[in-house]
N, C-alpha and C positions, 0 to 999 in steps of 0.2 A: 263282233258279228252276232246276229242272231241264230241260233242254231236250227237245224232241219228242224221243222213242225212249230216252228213260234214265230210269232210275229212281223217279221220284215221278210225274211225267207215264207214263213205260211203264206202269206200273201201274195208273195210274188208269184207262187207256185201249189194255189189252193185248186187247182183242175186236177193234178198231181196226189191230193194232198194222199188217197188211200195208198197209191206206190211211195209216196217216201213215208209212211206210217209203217210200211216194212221193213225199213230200212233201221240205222241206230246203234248197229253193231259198233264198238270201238276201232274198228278198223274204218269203218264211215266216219266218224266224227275227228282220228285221226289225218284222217285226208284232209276235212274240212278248215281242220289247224293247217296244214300246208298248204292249201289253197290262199289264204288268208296273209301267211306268210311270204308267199312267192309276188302274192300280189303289193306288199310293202316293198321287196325288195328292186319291184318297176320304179321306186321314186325317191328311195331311201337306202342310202349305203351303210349295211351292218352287217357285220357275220353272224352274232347270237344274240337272240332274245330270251326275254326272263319272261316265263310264263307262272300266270298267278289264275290259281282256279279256287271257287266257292262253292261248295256245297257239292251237289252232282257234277259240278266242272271240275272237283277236282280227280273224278276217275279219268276223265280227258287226259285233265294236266300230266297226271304221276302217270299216266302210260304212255304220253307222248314222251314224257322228258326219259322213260325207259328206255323206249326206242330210238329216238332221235338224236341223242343226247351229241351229236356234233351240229344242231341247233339252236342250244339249247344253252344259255348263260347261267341258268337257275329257277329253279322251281321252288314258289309257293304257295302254299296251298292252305285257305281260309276253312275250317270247318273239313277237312280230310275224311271223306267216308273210307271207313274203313271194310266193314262188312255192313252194308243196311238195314240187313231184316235181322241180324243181330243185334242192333244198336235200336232195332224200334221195340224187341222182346225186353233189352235194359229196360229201357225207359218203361214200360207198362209194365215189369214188375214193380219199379221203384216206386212210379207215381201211384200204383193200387198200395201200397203200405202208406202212403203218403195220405190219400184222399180218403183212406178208413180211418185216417185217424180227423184229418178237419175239412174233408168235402161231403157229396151231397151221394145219395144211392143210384142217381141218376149217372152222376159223373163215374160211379165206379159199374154199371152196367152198361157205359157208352168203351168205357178200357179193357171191359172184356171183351164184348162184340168185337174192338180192335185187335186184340189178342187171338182171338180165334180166328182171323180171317188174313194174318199173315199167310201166307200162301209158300206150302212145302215146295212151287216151285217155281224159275225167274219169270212167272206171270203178273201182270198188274190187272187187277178184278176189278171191278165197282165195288165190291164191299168191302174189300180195303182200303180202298182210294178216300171211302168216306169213312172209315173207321180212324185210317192215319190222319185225317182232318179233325177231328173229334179228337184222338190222343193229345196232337200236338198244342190245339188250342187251350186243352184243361193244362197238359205240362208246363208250357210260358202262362198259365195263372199260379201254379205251386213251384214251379224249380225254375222259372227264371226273371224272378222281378225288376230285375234292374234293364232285363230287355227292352229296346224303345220299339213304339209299334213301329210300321211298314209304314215310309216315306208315301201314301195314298195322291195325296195332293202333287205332291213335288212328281211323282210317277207320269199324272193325268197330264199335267202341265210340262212336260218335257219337250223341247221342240224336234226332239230327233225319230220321232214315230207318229203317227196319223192317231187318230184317234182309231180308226177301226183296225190298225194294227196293235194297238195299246191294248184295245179289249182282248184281244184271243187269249190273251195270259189268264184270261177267269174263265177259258171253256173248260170245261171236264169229260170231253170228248178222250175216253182213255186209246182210241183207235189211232188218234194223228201220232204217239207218241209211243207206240206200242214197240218198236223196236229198241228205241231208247230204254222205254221200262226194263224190259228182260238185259240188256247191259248192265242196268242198274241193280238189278236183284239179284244176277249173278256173280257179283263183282265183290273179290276178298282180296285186297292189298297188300299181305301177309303173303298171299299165294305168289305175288309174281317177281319174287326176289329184291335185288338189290337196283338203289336208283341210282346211276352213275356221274349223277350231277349233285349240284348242290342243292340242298333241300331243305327249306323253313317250312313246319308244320307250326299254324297257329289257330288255338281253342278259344271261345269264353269258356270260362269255367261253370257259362250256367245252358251250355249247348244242349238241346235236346234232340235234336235231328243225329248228331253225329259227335258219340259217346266219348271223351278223353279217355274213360276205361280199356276202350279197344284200340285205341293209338298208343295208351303204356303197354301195353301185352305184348305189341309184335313191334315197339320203336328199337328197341337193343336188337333184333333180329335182320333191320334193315341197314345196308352198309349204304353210305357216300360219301363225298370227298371231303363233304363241309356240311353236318346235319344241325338242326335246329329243332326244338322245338317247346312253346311258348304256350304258356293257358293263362289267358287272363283274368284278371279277377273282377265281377260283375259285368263281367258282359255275357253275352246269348251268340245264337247261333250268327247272327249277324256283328260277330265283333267288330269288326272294322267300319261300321254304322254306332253302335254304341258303345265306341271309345277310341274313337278317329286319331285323335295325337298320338295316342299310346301306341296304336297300331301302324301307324305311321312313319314311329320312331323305328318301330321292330325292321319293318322294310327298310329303311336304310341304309341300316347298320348290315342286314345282312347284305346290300344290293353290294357294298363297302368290299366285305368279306370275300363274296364269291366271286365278285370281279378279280382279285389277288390271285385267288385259289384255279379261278379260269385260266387269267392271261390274255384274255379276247379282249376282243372288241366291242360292246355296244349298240 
């Protein structure tokens, strides 16, 4: 599904769009997971499903499977944000020791700007929104080469969205999404205990959006029944795009695992 303020949903509901631009809270988007699920269960007989979240899905994912967790077969989660605006501070320390030593003075006055406009609070600004564009794009040039670009082409040509729903993904309208952001910005996964499911966390090891540093700090701190967790090597924040069998394999093996560890169904 596409979520509130993007694409298939925007459009369906662009009269709307400033009331659901306030909306975004985790508790909205956990609805929207049941919604989604209740609507399978008209056509489809199962007790649990394995919810699998990437990047910002995965604050959805780990707090659905917190809460729901008799839903819930297994959780995993691609790129695991941990804390955001901590894991964008990594990154623009490491990359400014990086780019003083083989970038340009440009590149390293575009990482402070980004640096000082993280914002002390779960607000999304325009001068971060384009400061975090500027970080990430100099980052995947120094710390993550073996990243493949964004599937551009194969995106356009998709046949499961319109063209003028395809575009809304390049507004930078930070208003449609502003509930979502403050979710986003507020959100430390350390904070909300233990996930009472089974739980695969998987890294590239050359992720720049969402730091492996901050998933070894608080991974011993999280209990579940059956935990995982996997960094792989040359890939980027999009692992499972650039290095599909490997990542492929990992799903599995654990879908294997926690099916045992459940007892459920499917």
């Amino acid at each position: 599904y596409d979520q509130r303020g993007t694409c298939k949903t925007y459009m369906a509901e662009r009269e709307r769009a400033d009331e659901i631009g306030r909306t975004g809270t985790i508790e909205d988007h956990i609805g929207d997971v049941d919604g989604v699920i209740d609507y399978l269960h008209r056509f489809l007989n199962f007790e649990k499903v394995f919810i699998l979240g990437f990047s910002w899905g995965t604050v959805i994912g780990a707090e659905y499977a917190r809460r729901h967790p008799e839903r819930v077969m297994g959780y995993i989660a691609a790129g695991q944000v941990v804390n955001f605006r901590r894991g964008i501070e990594l990154t623009c320390k490491e990359l400014t020791d990086t780019v003083r030593r083989k970038g340009s003075k440009k590149e390293l006055m575009l990482l402070e700007k980004c640096r000082r406009s993280i914002p002390d609070k779960p607000v999304m600004t325009e001068e971060f929104l384009r400061g975090l564009m500027s970080c990430l794009k100099i980052a995947n040039k120094y710390m993550a080469p073996h990243g493949k670009p964004f599937p551009l082409g194969k995106y356009m040509l998709s046949p499961f969205m319109t063209l003028r729903e395809k575009l809304t993904m390049f507004s930078t309208d930070i208003s449609r999404l502003r509930g979502t952001y403050r979710t986003l910005l507020s959100y430390d996964l350390a904070a909300g205990g233990d996930i009472p499911v089974p739980v695969c966390f998987v890294y590239g090891d050359e992720d720049v959006c969402c730091r492996t540093a901050l998933m070894e700090e608080c991974y011993d701190s999280i209990a579940a029944p059956l935990k995982k967790l996997f960094i792989i090597k040359k890939a980027s924040h999009m692992c499972f795009y650039d290095v599909t069998e490997e990542f492929n394999k990992i799903m599995s093996e654990f879908f294997d695992e926690a099916i045992k560890v459940s007892g459920s169904t499917v």
